[in-house]
N, C-alpha and C positions, 0 to 999 in steps of 0.2 A: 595170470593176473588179470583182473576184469579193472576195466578203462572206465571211468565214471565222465558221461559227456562225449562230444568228441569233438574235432579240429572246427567244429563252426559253430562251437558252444551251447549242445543241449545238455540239460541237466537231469538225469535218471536221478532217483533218489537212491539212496542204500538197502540194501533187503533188510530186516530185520531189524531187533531195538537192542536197548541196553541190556547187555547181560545184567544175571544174579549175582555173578562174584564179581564185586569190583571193590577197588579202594576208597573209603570213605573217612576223609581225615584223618589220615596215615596210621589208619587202623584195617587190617587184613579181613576180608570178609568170609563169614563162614563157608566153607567147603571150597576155597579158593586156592587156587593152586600158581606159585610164583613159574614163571616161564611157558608157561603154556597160555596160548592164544584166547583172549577172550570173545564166546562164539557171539557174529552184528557187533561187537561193537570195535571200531575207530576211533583214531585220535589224530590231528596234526604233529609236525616233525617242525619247531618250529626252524629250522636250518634247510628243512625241504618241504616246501608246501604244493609243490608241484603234488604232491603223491598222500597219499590217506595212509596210515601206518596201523596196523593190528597192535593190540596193547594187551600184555598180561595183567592177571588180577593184581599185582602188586605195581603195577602201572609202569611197568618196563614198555618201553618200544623194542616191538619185536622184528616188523619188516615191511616193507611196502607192498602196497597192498593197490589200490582203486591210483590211476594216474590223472589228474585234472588238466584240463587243457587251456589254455590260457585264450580269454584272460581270466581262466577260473583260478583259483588256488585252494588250498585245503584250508576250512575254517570251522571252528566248533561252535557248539550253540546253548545254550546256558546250563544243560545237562553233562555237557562235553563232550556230545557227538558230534563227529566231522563229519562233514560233506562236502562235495567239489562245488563252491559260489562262486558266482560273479566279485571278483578281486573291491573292497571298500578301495576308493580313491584317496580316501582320507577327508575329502569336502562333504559338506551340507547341499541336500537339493531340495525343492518344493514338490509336494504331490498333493491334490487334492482328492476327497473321499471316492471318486472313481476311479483313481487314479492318473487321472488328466495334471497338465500343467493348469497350478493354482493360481488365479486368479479373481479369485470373487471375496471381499469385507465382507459378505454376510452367510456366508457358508465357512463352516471347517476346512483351513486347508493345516498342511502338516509340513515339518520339518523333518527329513528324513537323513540316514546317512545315504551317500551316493553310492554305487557299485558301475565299477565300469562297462558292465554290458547287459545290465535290465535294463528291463521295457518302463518306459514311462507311466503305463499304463497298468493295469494289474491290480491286486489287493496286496495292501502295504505290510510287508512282515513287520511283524511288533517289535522285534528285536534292534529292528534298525528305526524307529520311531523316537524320532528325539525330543520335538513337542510338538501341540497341537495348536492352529494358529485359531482364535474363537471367536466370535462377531465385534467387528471393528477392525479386525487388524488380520493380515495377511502373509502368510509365507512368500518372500522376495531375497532374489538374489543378485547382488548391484557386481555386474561384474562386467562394467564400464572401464576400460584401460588409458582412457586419456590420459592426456601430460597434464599431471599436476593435482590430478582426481586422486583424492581419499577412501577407495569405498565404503559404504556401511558395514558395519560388522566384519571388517577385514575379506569381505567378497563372500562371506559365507551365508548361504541361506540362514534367515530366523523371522521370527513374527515382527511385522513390522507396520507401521502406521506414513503415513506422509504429512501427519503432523506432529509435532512433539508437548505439546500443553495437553497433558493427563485431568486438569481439572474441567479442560471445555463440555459443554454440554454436548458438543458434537466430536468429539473426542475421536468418536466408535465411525464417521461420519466424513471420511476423507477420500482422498484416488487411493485408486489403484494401481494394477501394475500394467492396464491396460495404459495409462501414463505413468510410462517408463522415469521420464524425468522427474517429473514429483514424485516418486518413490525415491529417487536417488538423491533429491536435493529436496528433502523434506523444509516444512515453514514453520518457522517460533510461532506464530499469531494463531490462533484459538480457531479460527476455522479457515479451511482450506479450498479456497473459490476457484482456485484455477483451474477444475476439471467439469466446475458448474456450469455451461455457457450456454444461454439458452436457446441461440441459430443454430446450437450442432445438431441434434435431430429432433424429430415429431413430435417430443413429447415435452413440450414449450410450455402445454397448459398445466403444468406441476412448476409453480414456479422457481428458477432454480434447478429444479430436477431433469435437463434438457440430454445430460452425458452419463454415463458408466462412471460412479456407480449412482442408481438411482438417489435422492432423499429418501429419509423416512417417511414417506407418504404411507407407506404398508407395512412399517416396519414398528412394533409396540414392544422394544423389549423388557423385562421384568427388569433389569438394572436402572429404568429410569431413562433412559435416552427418548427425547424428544422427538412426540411425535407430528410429524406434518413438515412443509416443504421449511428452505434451510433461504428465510425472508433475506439473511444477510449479505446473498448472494444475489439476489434478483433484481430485474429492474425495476426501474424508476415508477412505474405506473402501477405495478404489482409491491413493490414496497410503501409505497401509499396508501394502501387499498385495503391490500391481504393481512388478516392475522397473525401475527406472530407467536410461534409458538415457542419461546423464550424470550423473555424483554432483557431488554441491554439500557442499559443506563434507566436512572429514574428523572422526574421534572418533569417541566412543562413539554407539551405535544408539539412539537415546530412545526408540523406539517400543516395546523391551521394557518399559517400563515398563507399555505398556498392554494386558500378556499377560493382567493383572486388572484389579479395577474402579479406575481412574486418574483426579485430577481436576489441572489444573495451573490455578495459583495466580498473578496478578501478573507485576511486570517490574519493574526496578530496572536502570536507565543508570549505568555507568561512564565517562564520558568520558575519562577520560584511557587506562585500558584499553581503550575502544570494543568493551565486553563489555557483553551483554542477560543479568542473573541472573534466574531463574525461580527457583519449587519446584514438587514434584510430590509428589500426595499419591499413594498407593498400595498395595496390596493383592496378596498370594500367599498359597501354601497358608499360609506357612514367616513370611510379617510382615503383620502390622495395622495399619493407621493410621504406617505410617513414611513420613517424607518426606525427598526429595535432595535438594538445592540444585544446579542445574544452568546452563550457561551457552553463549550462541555469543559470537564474533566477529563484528560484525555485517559488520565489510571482508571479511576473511579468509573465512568463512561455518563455520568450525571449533567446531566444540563441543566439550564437556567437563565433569566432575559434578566440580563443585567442593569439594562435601563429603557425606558418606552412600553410601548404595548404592548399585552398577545393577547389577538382576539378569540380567546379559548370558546371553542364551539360548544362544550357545557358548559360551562360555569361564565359565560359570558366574558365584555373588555376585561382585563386585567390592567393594573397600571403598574410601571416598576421606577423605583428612582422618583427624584423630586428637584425643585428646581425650575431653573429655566425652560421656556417653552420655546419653539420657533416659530414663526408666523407661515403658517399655511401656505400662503404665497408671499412669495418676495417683492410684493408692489410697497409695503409700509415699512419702515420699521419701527411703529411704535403701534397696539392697536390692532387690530383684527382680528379674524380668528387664528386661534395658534395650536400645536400640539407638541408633545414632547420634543421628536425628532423629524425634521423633513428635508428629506433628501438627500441624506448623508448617503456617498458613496465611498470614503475612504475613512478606515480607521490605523490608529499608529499607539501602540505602547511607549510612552513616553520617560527618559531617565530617570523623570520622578515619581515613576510606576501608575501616573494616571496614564487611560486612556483619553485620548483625541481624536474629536471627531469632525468630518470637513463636508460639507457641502458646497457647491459652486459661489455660498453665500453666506457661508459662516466658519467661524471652527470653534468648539465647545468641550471643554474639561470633561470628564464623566470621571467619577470614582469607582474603581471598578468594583469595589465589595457592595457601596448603598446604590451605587446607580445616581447620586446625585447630579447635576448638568451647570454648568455654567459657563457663560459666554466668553468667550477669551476676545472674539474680531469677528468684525462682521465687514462684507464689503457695501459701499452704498454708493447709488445715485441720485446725486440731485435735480436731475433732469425729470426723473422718475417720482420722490416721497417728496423733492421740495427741502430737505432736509440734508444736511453733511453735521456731523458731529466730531470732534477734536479728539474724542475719546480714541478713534478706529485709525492708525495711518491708514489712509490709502497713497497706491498707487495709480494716477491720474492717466484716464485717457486724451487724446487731444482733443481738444472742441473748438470750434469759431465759434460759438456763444457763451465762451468762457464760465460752462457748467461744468463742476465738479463730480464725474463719475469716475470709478474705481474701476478699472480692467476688468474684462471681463474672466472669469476665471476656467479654468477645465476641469472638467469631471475626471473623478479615479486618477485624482494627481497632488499629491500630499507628502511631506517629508515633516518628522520633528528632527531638531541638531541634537547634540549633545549639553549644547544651553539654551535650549527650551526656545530658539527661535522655530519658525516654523513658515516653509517650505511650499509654492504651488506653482502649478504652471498658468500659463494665460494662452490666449487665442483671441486676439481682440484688430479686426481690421483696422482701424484708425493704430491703434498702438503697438503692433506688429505682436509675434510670439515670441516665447519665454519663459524667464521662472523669475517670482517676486520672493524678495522675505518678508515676513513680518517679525518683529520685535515680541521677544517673550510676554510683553503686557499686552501686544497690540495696538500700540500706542505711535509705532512707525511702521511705514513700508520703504523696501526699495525692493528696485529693479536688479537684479546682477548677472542676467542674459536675456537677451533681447535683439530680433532681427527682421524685419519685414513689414516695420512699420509703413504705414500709407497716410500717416495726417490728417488733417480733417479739411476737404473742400468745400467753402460756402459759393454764396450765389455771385457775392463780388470777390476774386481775387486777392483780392486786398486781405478779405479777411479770414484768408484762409491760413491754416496753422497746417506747419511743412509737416514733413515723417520724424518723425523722433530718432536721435543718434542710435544706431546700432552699441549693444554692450556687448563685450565679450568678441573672443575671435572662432574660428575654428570649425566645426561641425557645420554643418545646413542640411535639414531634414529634405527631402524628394518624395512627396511634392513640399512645397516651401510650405504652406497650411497646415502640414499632418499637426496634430495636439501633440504637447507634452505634457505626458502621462508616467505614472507608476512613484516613482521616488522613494530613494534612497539614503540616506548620509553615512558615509564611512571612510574614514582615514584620510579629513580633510576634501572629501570629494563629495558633489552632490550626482549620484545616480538617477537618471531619466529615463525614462521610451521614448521614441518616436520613429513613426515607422516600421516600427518592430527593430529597430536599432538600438542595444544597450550602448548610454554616452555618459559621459563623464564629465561634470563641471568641475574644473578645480576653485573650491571656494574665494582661493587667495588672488587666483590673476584673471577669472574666466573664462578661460581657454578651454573648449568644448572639443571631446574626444571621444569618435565611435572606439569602444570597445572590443564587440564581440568580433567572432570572426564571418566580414561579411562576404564570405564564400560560399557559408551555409544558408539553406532558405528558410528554419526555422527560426520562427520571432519570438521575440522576450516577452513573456506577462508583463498587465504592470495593476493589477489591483490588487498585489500581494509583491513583497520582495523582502530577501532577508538574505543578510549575512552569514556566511557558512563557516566559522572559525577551524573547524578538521580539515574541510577540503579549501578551504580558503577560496570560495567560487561565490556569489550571488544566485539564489534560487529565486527565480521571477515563474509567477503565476496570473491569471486571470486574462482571458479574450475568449470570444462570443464560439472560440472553435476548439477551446481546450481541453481537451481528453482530461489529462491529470495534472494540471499546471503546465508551466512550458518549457523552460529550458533553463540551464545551470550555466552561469558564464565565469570564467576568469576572468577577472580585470585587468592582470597581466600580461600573460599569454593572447585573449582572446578565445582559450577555447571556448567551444560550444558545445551543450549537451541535452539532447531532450530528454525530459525527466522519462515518460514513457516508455521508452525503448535501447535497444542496444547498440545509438548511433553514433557513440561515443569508439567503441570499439570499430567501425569500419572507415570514421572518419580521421581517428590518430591510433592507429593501428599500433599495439603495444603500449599506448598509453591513455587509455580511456579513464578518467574519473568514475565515472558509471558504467558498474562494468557484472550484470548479473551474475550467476553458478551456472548457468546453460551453455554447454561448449558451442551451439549453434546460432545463439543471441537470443533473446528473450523480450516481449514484449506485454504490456500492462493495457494496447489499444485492441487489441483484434480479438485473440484468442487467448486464453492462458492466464490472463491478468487476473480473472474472476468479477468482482463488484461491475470496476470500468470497463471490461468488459460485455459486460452487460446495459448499459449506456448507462451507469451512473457517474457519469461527466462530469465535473467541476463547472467547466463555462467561466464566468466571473467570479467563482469563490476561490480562496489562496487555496496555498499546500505551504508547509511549514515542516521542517528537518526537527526530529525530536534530539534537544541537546543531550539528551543521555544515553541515544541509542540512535548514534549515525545512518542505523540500515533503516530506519522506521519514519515515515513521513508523515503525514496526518492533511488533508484535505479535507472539502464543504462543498458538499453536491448541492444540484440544481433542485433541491427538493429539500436542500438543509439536513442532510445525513453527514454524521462525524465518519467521513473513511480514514482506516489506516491500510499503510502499503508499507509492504516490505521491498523495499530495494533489488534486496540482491535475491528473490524468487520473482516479482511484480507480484505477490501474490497478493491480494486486498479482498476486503469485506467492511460492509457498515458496521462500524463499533459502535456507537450508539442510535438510537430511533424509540419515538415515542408513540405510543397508540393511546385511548379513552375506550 
């Protein structure tokens, strides 16, 4: 008996081929003769595969013949000749066309069957070739064991992508399996940033293109996939600049606004439009201090300047919306030069689905479909225009010369109620800090916290006017001066910043309550904040060092959670509200994140939780790009941007 192989697994082939007489659809072949050995040719036993069996023409097993040694066993091959193989596992592996482990989207790699003792290496028998993985997508095999991990395709090798939207332009244009994790915890969103980052190596000057697997910078293939670097990933200075070689969203070009010194402001959700309203403060030769109100679709990825300017670099000013002007400066208020908007830093969607807008010296109706503008309040001094009008409450600061000025008010510090009054903080030495209402017409103010007043001292004693009573009990910012900033109104409470401390007015008795948990040292935005109804938390956005907004707070509890990262999970371990797919933690600052990664920062624009899709956020970079991020990967890209 001749031994096919032996104890350390080489594999001789068999001498010789299929015989002449054999059975061919249980029909006897000519000159065939039943019980007699047919010469070369073999067959498995499938009861004994250890051994290759000699087969008559009428396909009897006759006897054991060639022994296989494990872990070969006896296997046939689409003719039905046996041979002693390396044993199938019964799994799927990856090989690619050198037979190396597969890892490149723009080469062929293949899904193979496994055998438990070949070489990685080698030319792939066709037999065992299950498919072939073709540019864009990869043979990958997720066979990660963690608690509670799902793998892809039940751990079995197959072609696979690391993102799932089949319509993207960049579809073919994702990681690899050189990132293990984004293959295993692929992203819904259209393109896939987190393996783009442009510090990781040398090749920075392809913008975007910095990681494995390159952009299509060299890549033209006949299906139409785009070519040149992947702009929705790059930074700030290169997504300004550079070409896009796909437009995302239509409308006007927002980047002109930042042909001067530009800051953008906040985020405000329309659900029922599924429109993102910003503001943008801005500066040319020709306006100071004017600001647009501007907006995307966050499906559509469409923009558009809902009221105010765009100084469109061709087609010159634009004007949008009609109405009311502001005065250029706030020395008059009747008179002088005036422009749309100046110096709006906080905007709020209002219950009666207008927008409102605040500067340190007004707040103004805006319709959000015509853009039209009207005054609702204005604050005034008469120390200043000479002027006080009946039409505006204010609230009064102290004076020994019994002049009628209005508090002074805070920037990025704005609440509407649920009955259309409306909400600001003050910081006024003479009349201590706090927050005022005004009356839905504008027509009153009061005070309904208030603490640190100083009075107003004149030259004789006599006629000086003391500090004004403290309102409210409870809280005190450290230092006493910090602004309050951000606001909020919900469930009978007015929400504040200060300090980076999320507080709590109670409407009804003024009792002022830090919230968050001040254990933590991450601070609350406050030029964005919004209600989270699923996770039942406050998401506060905007300060001058904001990665991607800032942190989520319970008003209950206190927890704290920065949007950014996975601080959620090491700070209330087993019970993190934000809590990625990365068994190690996951972050949207450094690395992995993709967009803000790449510094497209927010700074003072909001983030905003999309009501229809909990994991999906949507931010306003410092260059006025619509980001969105996926939560539970950080994985983000600009959804929309405009070029000319």
């Amino acid at each position: 008996m001749a031994a096919c192989g032996d104890p350390a697994g080489s594999e001789p082939g068999p001498d010789g081929g299929p015989a002449d007489a054999t059975v061919r659809d249980g029909a006897l072949a000519d000159g065939a003769t039943c019980g007699e050995a047919v010469p070369g040719r073999l067959v498995c036993n499938p009861d004994d595969l250890e051994y290759l069996y000699t087969v008559d023409a009428c396909g009897n097993l006759l006897e054991r013949d060639t022994r296989c040694f494990d872990p070969k066993v006896c296997e046939e091959d689409a003719d039905g000749q046996a041979a002693c193989r390396c044993a199938l596992t019964g799994n799927l592996t990856c090989r690619a066309s050198d037979g190396s482990f597969a890892n490149s989207l723009y080469d062929d790699t293949y899904v193979v069957r496994e055998r438990a003792c070949a070489s990685s290496r080698g030319e792939i028998d066709p037999a065992d070739l299950v498919e072939t993985c073709g540019f864009g997508t990869v043979c990958y095999v997720d066979d990660y064991e963690g608690e509670g991990h799902v793998p892809r395709n039940g751990g079995q090798a197959f072609c696979a992508r690391s993102l799932s939207d089949d319509d993207s332009a960049y579809v073919d244009h994702g990681c690899d399996p050189a990132f293990d994790e984004y293959m295993r915890y692929p992203t819904t969103l259209e393109i896939d940033c987190r393996c783009r980052i442009t510090s990781v190596s040398g090749s920075a000057a392809n913008a975007g293109s910095a990681s494995i697997p390159v952009d299509p910078t060299t890549q033209d293939p006949e299906a139409g996939n785009p070519k040149g670097p992947i702009m929705n990933c790059a930074q700030p200075g290169r997504v300004d600049s550079r070409p896009w070689p796909v437009a995302y969203g239509s409308g006007p070009v927002f980047s002109d606004y930042n042909d001067g010194a530009s800051t953008w402001y906040g985020a405000e959700f329309d659900p029922a439009a599924r429109e993102l309203y910003a503001v943008v403060n801005w500066n040319d030769p020709e306006h100071t201090d004017i600001s647009s109100i501007v907006a995307w679709n966050v499906d559509t990825k469409d923009r558009r300047v809902v009221s105010g300017l765009l100084p469109d670099s061709v087609s010159g000013v634009q004007a949008f919306g009609a109405g009311y002007e502001s005065p250029t400066a706030f020395l008059v208020d009747a008179g002088g030069d005036t422009q749309p908007l100046t110096g709006v830093d906080a905007i709020r969607l209002g219950p009666d689905g207008n927008l409102y807008a605040a500067s340190r010296h007004e707040i103004l109706r805006v319709d959000p479909s015509s853009g039209t503008r009207e005054l609702v309040w204005r604050r005034q001094e008469e120390s200043v225009t000479g002027e006080i009008s009946a039409t505006y409450g204010q609230c009064l600061r102290p004076s020994h010369l019994g002049v009628a000025d209005g508090l002074q008010l805070e920037s990025a510090s704005f609440a509407v109620g649920p009955d259309l009054a409306f909400y600001r903080g003050f910081r006024d030495v003479r009349g201590g800090s706090g927050v005022l209402r005004v009356a839905p017409d504008g027509g009153t103010c009061e005070v309904i916290a208030r603490w640190n007043g100083q009075g107003d001292s004149a030259p004789d004693p006599v006629d000086s006017v003391p500090p004004p009573a403290d309102v409210g009990t409870g809280y005190l910012p450290n230092p006493i001066t910090t602004p309050v900033q951000g606001m909020l109104v919900h469930a009978g409470r007015l929400y504040f910043v200060a300090s980076g401390d999320l507080v709590a007015l109670e409407l009804a008795s003024g009792a002022r309550t830090r919230v968050d948990d001040s254990d933590l040292p991450y601070p609350a935005g406050y030029t964005a904040m919004q209600w989270d109804p699923e996770r039942e938390v406050i998401w506060t956005a905007g300060a001058s060092a904001a990665i991607f907004g800032n942190v989520i707070v319970d008003p209950v509890t206190g927890q704290k959670e920065r949007i950014v990262s996975d601080t959620g999970r090491q700070d209330y371990p087993g019970m993190a509200i934000l809590d990625s797919v990365y068994p190690g933690g996951g972050s949207a600052a450094n690395t992995g994140g993709g967009a803000t990664s790449n510094n497209n920062h927010t700074q003072f624009g909001g983030v905003v939780v999309d009501p229809l899709d909990s994991d999906i956020v949507y931010g306003v970079t410092v260059v006025g790009g619509l980001i969105q991020l996926e939560l539970s990967t950080f994985n983000n890209y600009i959804r929309s941007w405009g070029q000319h």
